[in-house]
N, C-alpha and C positions, 0 to 999 in steps of 0.2 A: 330622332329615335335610334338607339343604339340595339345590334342584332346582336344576340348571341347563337349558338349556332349546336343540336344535335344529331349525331349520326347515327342513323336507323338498317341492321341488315332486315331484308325484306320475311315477313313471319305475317303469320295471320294475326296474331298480337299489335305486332306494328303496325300496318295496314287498319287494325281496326280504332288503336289509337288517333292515328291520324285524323281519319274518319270523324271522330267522336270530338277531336277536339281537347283530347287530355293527353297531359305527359306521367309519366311514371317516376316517380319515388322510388327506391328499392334501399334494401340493407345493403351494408359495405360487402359482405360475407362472399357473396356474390359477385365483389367486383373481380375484375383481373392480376388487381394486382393487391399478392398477400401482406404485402406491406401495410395494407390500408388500417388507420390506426393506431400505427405501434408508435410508441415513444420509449424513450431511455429512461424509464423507472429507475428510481436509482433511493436507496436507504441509508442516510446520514446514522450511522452510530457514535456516541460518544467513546472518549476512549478506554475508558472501562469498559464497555463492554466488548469495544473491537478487542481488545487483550485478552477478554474473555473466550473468545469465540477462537481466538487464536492460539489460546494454549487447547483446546478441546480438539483443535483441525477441524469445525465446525462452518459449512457453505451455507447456517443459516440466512445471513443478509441478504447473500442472494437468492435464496428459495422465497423470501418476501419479496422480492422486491420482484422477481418472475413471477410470482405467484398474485399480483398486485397486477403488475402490466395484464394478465393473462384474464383476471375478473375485470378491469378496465374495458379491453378490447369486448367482451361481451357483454358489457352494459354497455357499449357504447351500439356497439351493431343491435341491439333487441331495442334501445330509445329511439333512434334515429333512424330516415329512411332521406337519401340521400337521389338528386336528379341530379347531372355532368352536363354542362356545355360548353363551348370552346367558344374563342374570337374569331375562329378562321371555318371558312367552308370548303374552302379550296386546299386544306393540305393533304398531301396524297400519302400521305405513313398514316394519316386518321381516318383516311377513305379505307387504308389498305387492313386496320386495327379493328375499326367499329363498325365499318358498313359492308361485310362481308368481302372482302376483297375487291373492292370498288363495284359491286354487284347489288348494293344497299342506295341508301338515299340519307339524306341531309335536311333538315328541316329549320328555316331562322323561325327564332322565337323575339318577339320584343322584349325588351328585360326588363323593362318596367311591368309587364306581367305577368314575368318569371318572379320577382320581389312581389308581389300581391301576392301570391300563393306559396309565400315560404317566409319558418321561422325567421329564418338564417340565408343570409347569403353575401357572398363572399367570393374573392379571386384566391386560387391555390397556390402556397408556400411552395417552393421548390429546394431543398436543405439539402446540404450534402449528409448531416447526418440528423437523425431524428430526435426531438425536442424533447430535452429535458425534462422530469417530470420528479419532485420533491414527495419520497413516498411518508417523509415525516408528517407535513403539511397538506394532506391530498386533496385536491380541491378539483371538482368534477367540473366547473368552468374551461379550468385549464385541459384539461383534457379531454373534454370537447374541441376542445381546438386543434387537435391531432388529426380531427377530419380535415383539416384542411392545409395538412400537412403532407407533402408526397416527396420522393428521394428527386435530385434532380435530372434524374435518366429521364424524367418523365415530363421535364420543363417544355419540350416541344406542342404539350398541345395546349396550352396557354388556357387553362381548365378554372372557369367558375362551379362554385358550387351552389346549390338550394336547398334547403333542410328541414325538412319537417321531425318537430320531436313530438313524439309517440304521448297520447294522451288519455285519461280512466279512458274515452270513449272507445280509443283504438283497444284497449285489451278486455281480455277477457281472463278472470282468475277461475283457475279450475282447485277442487280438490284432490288433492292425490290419494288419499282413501278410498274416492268414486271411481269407476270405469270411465275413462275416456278416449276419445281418436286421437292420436297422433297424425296431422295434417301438412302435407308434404309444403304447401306455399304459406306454413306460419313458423316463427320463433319462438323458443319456449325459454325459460328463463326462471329458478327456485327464486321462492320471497319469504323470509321470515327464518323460524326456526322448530325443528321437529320438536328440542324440549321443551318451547315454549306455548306447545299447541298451535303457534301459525303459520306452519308451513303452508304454502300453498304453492301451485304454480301460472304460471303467466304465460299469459298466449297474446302473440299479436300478428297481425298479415305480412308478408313481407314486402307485399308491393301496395302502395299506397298511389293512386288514381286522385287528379285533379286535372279541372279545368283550365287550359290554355290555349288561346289560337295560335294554328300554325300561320307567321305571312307569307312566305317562302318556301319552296320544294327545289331543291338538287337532285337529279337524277344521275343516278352513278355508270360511268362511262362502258360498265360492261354487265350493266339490269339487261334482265331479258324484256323480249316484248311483253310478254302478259302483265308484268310487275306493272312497267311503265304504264300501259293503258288505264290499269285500276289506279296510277296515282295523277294522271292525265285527266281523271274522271271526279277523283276526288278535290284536283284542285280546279277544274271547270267550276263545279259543286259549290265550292268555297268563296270563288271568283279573284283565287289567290295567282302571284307570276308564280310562275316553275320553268324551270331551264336543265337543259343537259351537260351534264360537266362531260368534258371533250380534252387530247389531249397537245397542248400549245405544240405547233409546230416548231423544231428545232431546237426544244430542252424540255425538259424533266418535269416540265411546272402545268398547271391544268388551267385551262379556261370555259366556259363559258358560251354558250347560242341559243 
């Protein structure tokens, strides 16, 4: 059984996640890092037209081809809802990142039941630069795959992904003639077209809930006591191990009691 491994700061959110038994889903939008997404959109012109655009001093290519990346990146953030896990439990720049400054926790997950509950899943690309993308030929496969595409500053945390793509269930189409709420934890997104009568808009949550057991609890070397008790209780509960990450005597590196 292979662990893959997420890092939780401590929230009433998390805490009741655990609890429950599910992991979270979320849009890119929301991750850390704004890179998430992007690729090298790029527009092949023939050479008539390049001459064209060139005797005029005209930046259309590239207002398409920005303009392309930029509708890409939010279909891709309003289809997909995205879980992070790493191979390591013990790295102290991802304690120091994702779990509050080592004041958070770590939870393994089995990966064979992280793949039960996802579209997609996959280990993250680490590129020095970001993936090509043919705005001639645009093909929404390929560009999907930009999720799992990240610069390689980011190669240290050795990052699987899990994917849920967004489905009629998950949305909700509103009309935009009617009164509606605009709701802080959905993405909205236009469909259609005003002259042709179908405009509408598109609503979906941003965090998508599912069920997963946790096997495993890390306890982060500087949680206060109340955190700990309540996950002390929860993995009693579970009848899951839980350990305290502690830091190795004589170097930099974290261990384990």
């Amino acid at each position: 059984m292979k662990m893959l491994y997420k890092y939780y700061s401590v929230s009433e959110h998390s805490l009741k996640n655990i609890s429950n038994s599910v992991v979270c889903f979320s849009d890119i939008l929301g991750f850390n890092d704004p890179f998430e997404g992007v690729g090298h959109f790029k527009y092949e012109a023939t050479p008539e037209m390049q001459e064209y655009f060139n005797s005029i001093d005209s930046n259309a290519l590239n207002y398409l081809s920005e303009g392309t990346a930029a509708n890409s990146k939010e279909l891709l953030s309003f289809k997909h809802r995205v879980f992070c896990v790493t191979e390591k439990y013990d790295h102290p720049l991802i304690w120091a990142h994702y779990a509050g400054s080592h004041t958070g926790f770590c939870v393994g997950y089995d990966e064979e039941n992280i793949k039960k509950i996802s579209d997609k899943f996959d280990d993250v690309e680490y590129a020095e630069h970001p993936h090509l993308v043919d705005v001639n030929q645009l093909d929404m496969d390929k560009v999907e795959t930009l999720l799992y595409v990240k610069s390689k500053e980011w190669s240290y945390e050795e990052e699987w992904r899990a994917i849920h793509t967004i489905t009629d269930a998950d949305v909700t189409h509103l009309n935009p003639r009617e009164e509606y709420e605009v709701e802080a934890d959905k993405l909205y997104v236009w469909n259609g077209y005003a002259a042709q009568g179908n405009l509408e808009l598109l609503a979906a949550k941003k965090y998508i809930l599912k069920h997963c057991e946790p096997k495993v609890l890390y306890l982060g070397l500087k949680m206060d006591q109340e955190a700990k008790n309540e996950l002390i209780r929860i993995a009693k509960e579970k009848k899951i191990d839980i350990f305290q990450m502690t830091q190795q005597s004589n170097s930099f590196k974290l261990a384990t009691y």
